[in-house]
Every structure is written in C-alpha cells, then in structure tokens.
py3Dmol code that shows the C-alpha trace and the ligand (Angstrom):
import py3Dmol

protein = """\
ATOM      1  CA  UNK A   1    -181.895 -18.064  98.792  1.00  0.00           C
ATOM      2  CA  UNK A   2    -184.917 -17.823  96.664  1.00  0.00           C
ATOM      3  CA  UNK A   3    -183.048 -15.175  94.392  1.00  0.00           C
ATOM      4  CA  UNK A   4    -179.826 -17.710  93.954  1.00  0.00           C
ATOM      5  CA  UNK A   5    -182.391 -20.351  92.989  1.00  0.00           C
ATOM      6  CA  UNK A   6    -183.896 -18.596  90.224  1.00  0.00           C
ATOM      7  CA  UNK A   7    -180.601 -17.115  88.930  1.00  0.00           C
ATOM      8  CA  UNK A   8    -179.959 -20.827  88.547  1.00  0.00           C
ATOM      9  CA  UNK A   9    -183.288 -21.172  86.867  1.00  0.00           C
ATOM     10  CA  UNK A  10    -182.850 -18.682  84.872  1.00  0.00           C
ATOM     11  CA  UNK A  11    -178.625 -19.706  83.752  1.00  0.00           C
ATOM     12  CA  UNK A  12    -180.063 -22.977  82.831  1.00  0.00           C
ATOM     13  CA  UNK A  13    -182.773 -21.844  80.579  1.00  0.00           C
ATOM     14  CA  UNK A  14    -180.183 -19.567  78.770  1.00  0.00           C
ATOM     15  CA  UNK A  15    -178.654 -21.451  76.022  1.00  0.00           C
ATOM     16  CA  UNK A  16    -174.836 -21.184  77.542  1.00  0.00           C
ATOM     17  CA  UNK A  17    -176.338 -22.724  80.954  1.00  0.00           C
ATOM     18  CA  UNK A  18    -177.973 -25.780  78.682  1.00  0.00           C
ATOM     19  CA  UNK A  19    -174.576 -25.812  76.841  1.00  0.00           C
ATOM     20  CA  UNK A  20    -172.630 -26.423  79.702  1.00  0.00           C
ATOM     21  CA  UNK A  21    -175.316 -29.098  80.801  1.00  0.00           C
ATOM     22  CA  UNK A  22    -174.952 -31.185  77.677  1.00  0.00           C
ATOM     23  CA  UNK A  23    -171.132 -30.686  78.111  1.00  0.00           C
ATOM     24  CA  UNK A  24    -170.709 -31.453  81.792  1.00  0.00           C
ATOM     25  CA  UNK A  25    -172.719 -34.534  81.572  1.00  0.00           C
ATOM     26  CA  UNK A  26    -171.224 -35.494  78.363  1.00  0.00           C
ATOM     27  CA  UNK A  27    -167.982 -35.330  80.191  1.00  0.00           C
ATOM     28  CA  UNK A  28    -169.291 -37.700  82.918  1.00  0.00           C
ATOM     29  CA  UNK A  29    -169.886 -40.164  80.509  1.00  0.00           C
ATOM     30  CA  UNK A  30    -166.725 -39.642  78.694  1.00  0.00           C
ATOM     31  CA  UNK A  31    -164.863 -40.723  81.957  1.00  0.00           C
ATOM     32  CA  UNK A  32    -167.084 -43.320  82.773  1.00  0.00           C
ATOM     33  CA  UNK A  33    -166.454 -44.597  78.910  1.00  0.00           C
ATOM     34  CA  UNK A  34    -162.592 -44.670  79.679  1.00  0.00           C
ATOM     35  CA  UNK A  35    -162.841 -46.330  83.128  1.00  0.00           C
ATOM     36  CA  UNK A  36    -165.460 -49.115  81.751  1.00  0.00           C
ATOM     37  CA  UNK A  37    -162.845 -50.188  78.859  1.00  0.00           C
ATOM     38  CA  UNK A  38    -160.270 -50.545  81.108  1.00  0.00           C
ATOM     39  CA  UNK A  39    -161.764 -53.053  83.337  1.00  0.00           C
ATOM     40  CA  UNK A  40    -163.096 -54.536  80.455  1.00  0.00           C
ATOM     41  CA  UNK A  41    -159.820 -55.124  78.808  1.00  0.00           C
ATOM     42  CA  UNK A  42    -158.844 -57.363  81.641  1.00  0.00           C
ATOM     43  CA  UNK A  43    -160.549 -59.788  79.686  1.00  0.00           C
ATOM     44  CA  UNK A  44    -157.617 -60.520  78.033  1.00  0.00           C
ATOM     45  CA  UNK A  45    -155.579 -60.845  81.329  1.00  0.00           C
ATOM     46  CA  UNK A  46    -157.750 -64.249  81.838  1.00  0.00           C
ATOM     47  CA  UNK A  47    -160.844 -65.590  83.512  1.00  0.00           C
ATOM     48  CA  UNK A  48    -159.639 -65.007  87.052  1.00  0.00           C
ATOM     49  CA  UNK A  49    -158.732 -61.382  86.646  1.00  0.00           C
ATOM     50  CA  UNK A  50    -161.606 -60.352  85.124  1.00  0.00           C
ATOM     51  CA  UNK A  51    -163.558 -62.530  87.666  1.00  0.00           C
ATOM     52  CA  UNK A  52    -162.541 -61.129  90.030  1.00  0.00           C
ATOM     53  CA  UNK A  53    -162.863 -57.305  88.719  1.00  0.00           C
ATOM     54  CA  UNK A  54    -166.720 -57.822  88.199  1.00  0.00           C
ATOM     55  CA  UNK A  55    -166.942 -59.163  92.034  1.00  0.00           C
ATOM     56  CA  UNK A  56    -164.745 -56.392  93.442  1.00  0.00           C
ATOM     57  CA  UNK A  57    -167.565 -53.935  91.692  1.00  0.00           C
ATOM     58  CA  UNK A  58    -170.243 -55.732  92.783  1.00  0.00           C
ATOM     59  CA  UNK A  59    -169.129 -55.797  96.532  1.00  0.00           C
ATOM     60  CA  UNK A  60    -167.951 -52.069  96.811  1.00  0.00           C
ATOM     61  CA  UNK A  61    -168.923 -50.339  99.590  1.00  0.00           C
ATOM     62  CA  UNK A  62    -171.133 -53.274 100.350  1.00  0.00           C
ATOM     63  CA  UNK A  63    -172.817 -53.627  96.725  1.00  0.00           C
ATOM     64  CA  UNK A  64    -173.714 -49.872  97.376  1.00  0.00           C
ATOM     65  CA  UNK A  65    -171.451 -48.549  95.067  1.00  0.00           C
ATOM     66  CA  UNK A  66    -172.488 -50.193  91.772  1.00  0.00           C
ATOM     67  CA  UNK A  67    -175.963 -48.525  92.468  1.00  0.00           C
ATOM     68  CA  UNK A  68    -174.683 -45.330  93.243  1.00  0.00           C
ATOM     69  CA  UNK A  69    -172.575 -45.382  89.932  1.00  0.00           C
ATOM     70  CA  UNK A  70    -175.952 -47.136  87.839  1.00  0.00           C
ATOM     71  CA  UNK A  71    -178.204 -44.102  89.311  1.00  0.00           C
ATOM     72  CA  UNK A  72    -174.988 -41.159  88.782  1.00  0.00           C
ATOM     73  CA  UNK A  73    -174.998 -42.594  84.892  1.00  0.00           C
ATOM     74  CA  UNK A  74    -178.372 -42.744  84.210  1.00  0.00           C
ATOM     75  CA  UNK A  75    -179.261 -39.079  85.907  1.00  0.00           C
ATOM     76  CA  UNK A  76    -176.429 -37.982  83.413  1.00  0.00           C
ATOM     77  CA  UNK A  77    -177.378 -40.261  80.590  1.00  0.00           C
ATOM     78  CA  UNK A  78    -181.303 -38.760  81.073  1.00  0.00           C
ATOM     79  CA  UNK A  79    -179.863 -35.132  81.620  1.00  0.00           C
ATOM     80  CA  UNK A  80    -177.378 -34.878  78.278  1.00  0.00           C
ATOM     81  CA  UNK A  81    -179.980 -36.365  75.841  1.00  0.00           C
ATOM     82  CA  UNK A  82    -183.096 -34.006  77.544  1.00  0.00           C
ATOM     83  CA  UNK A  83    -180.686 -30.793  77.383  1.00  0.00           C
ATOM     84  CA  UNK A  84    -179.609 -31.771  73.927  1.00  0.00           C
ATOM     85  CA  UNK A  85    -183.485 -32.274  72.438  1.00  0.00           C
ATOM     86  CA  UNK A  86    -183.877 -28.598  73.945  1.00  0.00           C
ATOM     87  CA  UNK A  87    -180.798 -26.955  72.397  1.00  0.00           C
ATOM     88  CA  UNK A  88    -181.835 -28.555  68.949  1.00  0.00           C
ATOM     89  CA  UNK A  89    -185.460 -27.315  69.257  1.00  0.00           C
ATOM     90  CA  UNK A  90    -184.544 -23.763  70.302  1.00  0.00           C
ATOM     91  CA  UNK A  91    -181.729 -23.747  67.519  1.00  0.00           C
ATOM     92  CA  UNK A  92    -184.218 -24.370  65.158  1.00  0.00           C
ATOM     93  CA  UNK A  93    -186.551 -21.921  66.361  1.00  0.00           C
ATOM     94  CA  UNK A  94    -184.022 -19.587  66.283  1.00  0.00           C
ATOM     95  CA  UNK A  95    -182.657 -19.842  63.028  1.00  0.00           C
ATOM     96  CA  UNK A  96    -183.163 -16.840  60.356  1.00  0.00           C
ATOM     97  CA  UNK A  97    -182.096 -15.773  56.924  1.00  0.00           C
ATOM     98  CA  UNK A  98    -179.394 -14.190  58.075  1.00  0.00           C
ATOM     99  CA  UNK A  99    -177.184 -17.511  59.631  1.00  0.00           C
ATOM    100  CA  UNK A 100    -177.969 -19.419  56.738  1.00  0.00           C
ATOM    101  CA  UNK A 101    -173.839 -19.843  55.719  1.00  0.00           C
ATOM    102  CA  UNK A 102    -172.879 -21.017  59.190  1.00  0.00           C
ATOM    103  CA  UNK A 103    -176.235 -22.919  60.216  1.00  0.00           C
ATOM    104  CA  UNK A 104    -175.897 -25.297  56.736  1.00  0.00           C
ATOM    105  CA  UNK A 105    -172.107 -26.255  58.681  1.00  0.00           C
ATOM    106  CA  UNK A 106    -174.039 -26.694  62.098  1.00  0.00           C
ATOM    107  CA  UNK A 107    -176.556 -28.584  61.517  1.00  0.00           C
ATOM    108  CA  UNK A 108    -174.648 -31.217  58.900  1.00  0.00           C
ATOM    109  CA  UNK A 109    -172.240 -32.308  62.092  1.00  0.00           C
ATOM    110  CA  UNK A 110    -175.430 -32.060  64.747  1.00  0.00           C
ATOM    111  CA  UNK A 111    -177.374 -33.874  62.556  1.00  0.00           C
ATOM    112  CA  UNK A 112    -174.476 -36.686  62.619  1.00  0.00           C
ATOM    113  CA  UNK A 113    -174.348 -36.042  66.596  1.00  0.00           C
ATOM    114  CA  UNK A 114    -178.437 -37.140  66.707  1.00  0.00           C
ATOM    115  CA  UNK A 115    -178.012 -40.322  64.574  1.00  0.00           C
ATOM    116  CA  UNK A 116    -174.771 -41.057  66.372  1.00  0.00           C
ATOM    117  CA  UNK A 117    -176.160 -40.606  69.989  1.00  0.00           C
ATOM    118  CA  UNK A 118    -179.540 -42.341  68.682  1.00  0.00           C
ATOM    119  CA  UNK A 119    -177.698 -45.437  67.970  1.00  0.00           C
ATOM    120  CA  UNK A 120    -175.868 -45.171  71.312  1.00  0.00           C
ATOM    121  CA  UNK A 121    -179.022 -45.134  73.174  1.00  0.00           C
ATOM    122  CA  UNK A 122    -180.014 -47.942  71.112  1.00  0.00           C
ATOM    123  CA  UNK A 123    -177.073 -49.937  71.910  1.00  0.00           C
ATOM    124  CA  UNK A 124    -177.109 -49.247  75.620  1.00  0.00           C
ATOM    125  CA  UNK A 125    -180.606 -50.725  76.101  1.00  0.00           C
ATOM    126  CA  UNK A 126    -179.451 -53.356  74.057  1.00  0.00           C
ATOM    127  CA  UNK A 127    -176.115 -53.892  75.741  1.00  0.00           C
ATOM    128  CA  UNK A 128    -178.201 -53.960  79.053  1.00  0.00           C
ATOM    129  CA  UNK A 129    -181.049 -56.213  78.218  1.00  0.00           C
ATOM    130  CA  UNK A 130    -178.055 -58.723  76.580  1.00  0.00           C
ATOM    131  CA  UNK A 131    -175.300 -58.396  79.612  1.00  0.00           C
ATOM    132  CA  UNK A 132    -177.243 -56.826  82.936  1.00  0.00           C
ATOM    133  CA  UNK A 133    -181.050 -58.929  82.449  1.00  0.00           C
ATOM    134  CA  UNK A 134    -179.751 -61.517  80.207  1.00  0.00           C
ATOM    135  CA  UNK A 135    -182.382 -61.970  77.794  1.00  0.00           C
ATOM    136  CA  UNK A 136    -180.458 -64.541  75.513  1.00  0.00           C
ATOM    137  CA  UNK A 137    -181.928 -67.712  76.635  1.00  0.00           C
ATOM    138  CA  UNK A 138    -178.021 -68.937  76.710  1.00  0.00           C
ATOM    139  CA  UNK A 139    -176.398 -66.188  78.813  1.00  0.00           C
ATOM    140  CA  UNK A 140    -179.680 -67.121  81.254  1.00  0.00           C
ATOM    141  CA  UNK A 141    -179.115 -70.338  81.527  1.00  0.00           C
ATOM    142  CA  UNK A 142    -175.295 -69.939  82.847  1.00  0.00           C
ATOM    143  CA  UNK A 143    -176.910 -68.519  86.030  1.00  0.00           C
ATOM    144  CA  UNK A 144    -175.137 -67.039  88.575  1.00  0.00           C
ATOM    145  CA  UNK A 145    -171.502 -68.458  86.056  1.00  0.00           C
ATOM    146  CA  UNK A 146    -168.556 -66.228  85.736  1.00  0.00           C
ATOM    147  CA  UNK A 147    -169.007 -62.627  84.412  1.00  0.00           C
ATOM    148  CA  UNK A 148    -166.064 -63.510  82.008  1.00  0.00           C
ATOM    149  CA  UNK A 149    -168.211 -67.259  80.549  1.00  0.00           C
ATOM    150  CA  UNK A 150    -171.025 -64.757  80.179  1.00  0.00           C
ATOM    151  CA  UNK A 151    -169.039 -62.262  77.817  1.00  0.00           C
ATOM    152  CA  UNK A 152    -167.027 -64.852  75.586  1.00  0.00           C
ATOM    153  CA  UNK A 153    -170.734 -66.656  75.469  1.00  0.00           C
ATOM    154  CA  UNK A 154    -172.179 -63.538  74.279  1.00  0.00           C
ATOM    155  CA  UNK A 155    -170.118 -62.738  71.577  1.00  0.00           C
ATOM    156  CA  UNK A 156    -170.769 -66.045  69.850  1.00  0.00           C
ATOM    157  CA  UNK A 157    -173.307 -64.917  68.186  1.00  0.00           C
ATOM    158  CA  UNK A 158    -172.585 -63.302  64.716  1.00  0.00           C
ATOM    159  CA  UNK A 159    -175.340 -60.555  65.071  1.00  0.00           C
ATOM    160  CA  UNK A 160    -174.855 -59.505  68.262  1.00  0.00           C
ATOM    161  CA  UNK A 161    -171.128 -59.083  67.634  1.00  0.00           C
ATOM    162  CA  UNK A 162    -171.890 -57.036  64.190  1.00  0.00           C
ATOM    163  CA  UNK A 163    -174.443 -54.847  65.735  1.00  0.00           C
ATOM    164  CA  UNK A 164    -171.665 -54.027  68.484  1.00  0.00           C
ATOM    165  CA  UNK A 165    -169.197 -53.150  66.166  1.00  0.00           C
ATOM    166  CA  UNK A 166    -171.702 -50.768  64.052  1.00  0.00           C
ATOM    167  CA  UNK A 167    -172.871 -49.245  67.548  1.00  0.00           C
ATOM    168  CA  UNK A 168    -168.788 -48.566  68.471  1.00  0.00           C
ATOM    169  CA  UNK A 169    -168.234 -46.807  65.411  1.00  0.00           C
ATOM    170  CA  UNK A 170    -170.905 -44.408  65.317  1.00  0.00           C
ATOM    171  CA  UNK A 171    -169.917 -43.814  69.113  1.00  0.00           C
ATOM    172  CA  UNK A 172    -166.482 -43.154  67.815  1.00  0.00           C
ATOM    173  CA  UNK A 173    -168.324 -40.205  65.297  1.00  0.00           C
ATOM    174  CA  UNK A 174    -170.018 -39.068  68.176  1.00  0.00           C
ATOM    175  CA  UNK A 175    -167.160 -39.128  70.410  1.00  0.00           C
ATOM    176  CA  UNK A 176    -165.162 -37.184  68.215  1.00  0.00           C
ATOM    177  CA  UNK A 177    -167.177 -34.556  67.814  1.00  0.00           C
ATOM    178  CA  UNK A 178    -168.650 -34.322  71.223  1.00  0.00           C
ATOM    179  CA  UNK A 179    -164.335 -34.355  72.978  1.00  0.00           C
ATOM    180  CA  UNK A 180    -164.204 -30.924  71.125  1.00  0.00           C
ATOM    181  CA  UNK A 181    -167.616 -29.598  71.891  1.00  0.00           C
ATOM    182  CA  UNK A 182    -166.792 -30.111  75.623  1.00  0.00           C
ATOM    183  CA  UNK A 183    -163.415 -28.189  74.929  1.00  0.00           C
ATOM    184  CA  UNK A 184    -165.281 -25.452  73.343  1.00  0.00           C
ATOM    185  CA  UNK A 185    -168.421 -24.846  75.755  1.00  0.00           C
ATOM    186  CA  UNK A 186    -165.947 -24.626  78.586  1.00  0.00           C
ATOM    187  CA  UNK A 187    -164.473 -22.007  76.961  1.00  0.00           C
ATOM    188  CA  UNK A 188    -160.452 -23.661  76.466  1.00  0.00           C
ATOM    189  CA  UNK A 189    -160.691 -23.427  72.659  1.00  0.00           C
ATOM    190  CA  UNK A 190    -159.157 -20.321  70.748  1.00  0.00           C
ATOM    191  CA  UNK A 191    -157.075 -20.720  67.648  1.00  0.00           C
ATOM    192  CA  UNK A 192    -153.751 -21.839  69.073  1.00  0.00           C
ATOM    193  CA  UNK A 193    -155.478 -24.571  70.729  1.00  0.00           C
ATOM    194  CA  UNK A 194    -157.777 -25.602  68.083  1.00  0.00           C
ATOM    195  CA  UNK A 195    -155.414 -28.219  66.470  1.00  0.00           C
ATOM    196  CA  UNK A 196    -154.385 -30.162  70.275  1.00  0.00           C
ATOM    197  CA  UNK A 197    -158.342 -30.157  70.265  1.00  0.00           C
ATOM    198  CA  UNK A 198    -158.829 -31.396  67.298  1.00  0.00           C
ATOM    199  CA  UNK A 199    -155.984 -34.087  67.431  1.00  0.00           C
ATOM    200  CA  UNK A 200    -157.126 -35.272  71.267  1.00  0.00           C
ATOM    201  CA  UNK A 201    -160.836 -35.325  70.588  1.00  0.00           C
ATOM    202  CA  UNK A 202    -160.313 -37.754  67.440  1.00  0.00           C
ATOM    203  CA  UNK A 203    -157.401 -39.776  69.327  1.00  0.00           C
ATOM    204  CA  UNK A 204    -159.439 -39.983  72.498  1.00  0.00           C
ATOM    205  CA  UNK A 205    -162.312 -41.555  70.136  1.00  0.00           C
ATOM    206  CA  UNK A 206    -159.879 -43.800  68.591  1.00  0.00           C
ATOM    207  CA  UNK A 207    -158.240 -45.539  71.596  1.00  0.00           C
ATOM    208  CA  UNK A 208    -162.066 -46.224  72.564  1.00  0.00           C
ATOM    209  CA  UNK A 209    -163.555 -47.866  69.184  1.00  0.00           C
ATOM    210  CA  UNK A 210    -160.432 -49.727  68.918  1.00  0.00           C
ATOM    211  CA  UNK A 211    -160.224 -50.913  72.008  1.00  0.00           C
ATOM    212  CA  UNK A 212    -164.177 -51.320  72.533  1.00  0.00           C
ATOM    213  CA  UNK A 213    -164.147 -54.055  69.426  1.00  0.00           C
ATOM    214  CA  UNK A 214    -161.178 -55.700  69.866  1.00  0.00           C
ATOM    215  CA  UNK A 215    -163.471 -57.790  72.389  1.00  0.00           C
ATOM    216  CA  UNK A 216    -165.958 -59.171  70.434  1.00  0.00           C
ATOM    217  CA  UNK A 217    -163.899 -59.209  67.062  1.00  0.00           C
ATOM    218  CA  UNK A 218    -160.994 -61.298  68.785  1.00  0.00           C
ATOM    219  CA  UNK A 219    -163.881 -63.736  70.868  1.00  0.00           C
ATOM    220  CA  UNK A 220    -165.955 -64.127  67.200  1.00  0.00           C
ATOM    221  CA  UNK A 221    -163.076 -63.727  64.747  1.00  0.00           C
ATOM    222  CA  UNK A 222    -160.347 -65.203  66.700  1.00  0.00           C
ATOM    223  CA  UNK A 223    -162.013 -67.632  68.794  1.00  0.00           C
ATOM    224  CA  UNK A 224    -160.608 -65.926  71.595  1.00  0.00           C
ATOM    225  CA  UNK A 225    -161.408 -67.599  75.254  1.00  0.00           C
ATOM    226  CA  UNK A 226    -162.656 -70.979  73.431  1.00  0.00           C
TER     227      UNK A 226
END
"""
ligand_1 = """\
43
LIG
C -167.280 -54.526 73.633
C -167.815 -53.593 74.350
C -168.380 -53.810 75.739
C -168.339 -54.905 76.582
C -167.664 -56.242 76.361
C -169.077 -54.543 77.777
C -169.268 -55.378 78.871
C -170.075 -55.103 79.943
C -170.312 -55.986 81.063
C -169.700 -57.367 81.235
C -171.172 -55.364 81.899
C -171.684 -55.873 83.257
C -173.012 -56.553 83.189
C -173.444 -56.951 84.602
O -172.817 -57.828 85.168
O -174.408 -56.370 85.090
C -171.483 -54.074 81.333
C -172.335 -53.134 81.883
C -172.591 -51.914 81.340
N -172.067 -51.368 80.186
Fe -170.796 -52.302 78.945
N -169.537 -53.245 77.641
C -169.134 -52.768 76.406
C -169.386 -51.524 75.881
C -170.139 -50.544 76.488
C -170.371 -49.222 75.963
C -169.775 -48.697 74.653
C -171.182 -48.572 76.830
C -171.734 -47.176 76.781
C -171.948 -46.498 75.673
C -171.477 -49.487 77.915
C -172.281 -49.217 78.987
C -172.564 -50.096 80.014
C -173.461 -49.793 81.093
C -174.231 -48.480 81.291
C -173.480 -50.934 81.934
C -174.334 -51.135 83.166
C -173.581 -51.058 84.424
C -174.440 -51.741 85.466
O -175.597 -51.383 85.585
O -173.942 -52.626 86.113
N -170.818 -50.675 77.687
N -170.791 -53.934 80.136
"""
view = py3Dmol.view(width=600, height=400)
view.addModel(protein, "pdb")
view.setStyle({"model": 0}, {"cartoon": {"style": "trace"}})
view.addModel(ligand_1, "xyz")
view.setStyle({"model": 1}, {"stick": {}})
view.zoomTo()
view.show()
C-alpha cells in the first residue's frame, strides 16, 4: 500500500506525471468549456428556455449537483495552474547551453500560454464577482429576477462587454495551444496525426471564441433581448 503510494509520489514529481496533471485537468476544463457554451447559447432560444436551464442546474440532485460541479472545477482549476507554475520553474532550472535552439521555440508559445491563462484567471474572478455575487449595484438590485434579465442587464455596459471579448480571445490563444498539448502529453501525436491535431485544436478554439462573444456582442451591438 505504502509502496503504491509513493510510486504515485514519486510519478507525480517526475515531469511526465506533472505533464499529464496539467493535461488531464486541462481537459476537464476543456469539457466543462464546451458544455457551459451550450447552455449558454440557449440564450438565444428566449427567456423561458434559458430560465428554465439555470433552474434545472440549480435544482439537480437537490441543488447538490451545482456544488459538486463548483468544487470538481475549482480542484481542477487550482490543480492545472499549481502543476503548470512547477513545470515552468523546473524547465527553467533545467535549461542549459545545449537546448538553446529548441528552448527559444518553447518558451515563445509558453510564454503566450502564461499571459493567456493569466488573463483567464483574471476573467474568471471577474466573471464570478459580475454573474455568481453580483457586485454591479444593477445586477443586485434585480434580486432573485431571471438568470436570463441578469445576463442581457450585464452586458449593457460597454466595459464589461469589451473586457469579455479581450478575455475570449486570449482564451482562444490559449485554447489552441493547450487542445494540442493535451494530444501530445497523452501520447496520440506522431507525424501522421500532427495536422488532424493541429486543425482540431485551432477549430475546437474557434467554435468557442465565436460562440463565447456572440453573447455580449449581439446584447451590446445588436441590442439583442431589449
Ligand atoms: C459570454 C460568455 C459567458 C457568459 C454569458 C457566461 C454566463 C454565465 C452565467 C449566467 C453563469 C451563472 C451565474 C450564476 O447564476 O451563479 C456563469 C457561471 C460561471 N461561468 Fe460563465 N459565462 C461566460 C463565459 C465563461 C467562460 C469563458 C468561463 C471560463 C473560462 C466561465 C466560467 C464560469 C464559471 C466557473 C461559473 C460558475 C459556476 C457556478 O459557480 O455556478 N464562463 N456564467
């Protein structure tokens, strides 16, 4: 028991264990991504619909499930950034004279993947304090009002609906890159598959940006739901 333990230990210190960490994670949150635009496109499909989404997750398996899901996402959330700060450090530490061709290539597309998933933190404290606590004084005062109100309400506001689009795009960068790292950690990437890769990683990111901003850009620019 106590030997199985510490050859877990000791796979997760190694820097394929971390890698598959970052990646497995990563691919929780890719899924979750996917599954949290498509309720949120119902939006479009009118008030009632999306009404009555937001109250069918709020009331599954008795208003258990939407904590199970908040504490699953932010275990994974915590898990993929803390792996990734130790990869970078012990890439660093690890880098000699010798690498110095491929590390320059590295580090220019992780250095993208910091800023990017920066930004993403960023926006999801953001996105929480604005949609989950409601610290606009005039998405508080609609109370206990419709999930959908609450939404076209909160993309009213020019700055908030700029700083989402900015945040989507650099999630589409990191998205993009991080589809194909996930490919590549678990080992499905060789040189006949490198181009599907390639092509489903940036199309995956795609579908998400374009569908992630069509909701505040058609509510702001298009006076959608007013
Ligand atoms: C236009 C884009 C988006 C819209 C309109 C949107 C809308 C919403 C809404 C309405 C909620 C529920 C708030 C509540 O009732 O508690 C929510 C929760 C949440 N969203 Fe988004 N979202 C968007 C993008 C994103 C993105 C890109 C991410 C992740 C990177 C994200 C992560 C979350 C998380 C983690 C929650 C909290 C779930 C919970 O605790 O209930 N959202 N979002």
């Amino acid at each position: 028991m106590s030997s199985s333990k510490c050859s877990l230990c000791t796979f997760i210190k190694s820097s394929i264990g971390r890698k598959l960490v970052v990646a497995l994670t990563g691919l929780a949150l890719v899924l979750f991504l996917a599954g949290h635009l498509s309720g949120n496109l119902l939006i479009f499909a009118g008030a009632e619909v999306f009404d009555a989404y937001a109250e069918f997750l709020h009331s599954f398996l008795h208003g258990m499930g939407v904590w199970v899901a908040r504490i699953g996402l932010l275990a994974c959330f915590v898990i993929h950034i803390w792996f990734t700060v130790l990869l970078t450090r012990e890439n660093k530490k690890a880098r000699t004279p010798y690498m110095h061709e491929a590390t320059v290539q590295a580090s220019k597309s992780s250095r993208i993947m910091i800023w990017s998933g920066l930004t993403i933190l960023a926006f999801v404290i953001f996105h929480l304090l604005h949609f989950t606590v409601r610290i606009d004084s005039d998405l508080a005062a609609l109370g206990e009002a419709s999930p959908w109100e609450m939404v076209i309400q909160g993309f009213q506001n020019p700055l908030v609906t700029i700083f989402y689009v900015i945040a989507m795009t650099l999630l589409c960068s990191h998205l993009s890159h991080g589809v194909a790292s996930i490919f590549q950690t678990l080992g499905l990437r060789s040189k006949k598959t490198a181009g599907a890769i390639k092509f489903i990683s940036c199309a995956y990111a795609f579908v998400i940006y374009v569908g992630f901003i069509s909701i505040p850009l058609s509510i702001w620019l298009f006076g959608f739901g007013r």
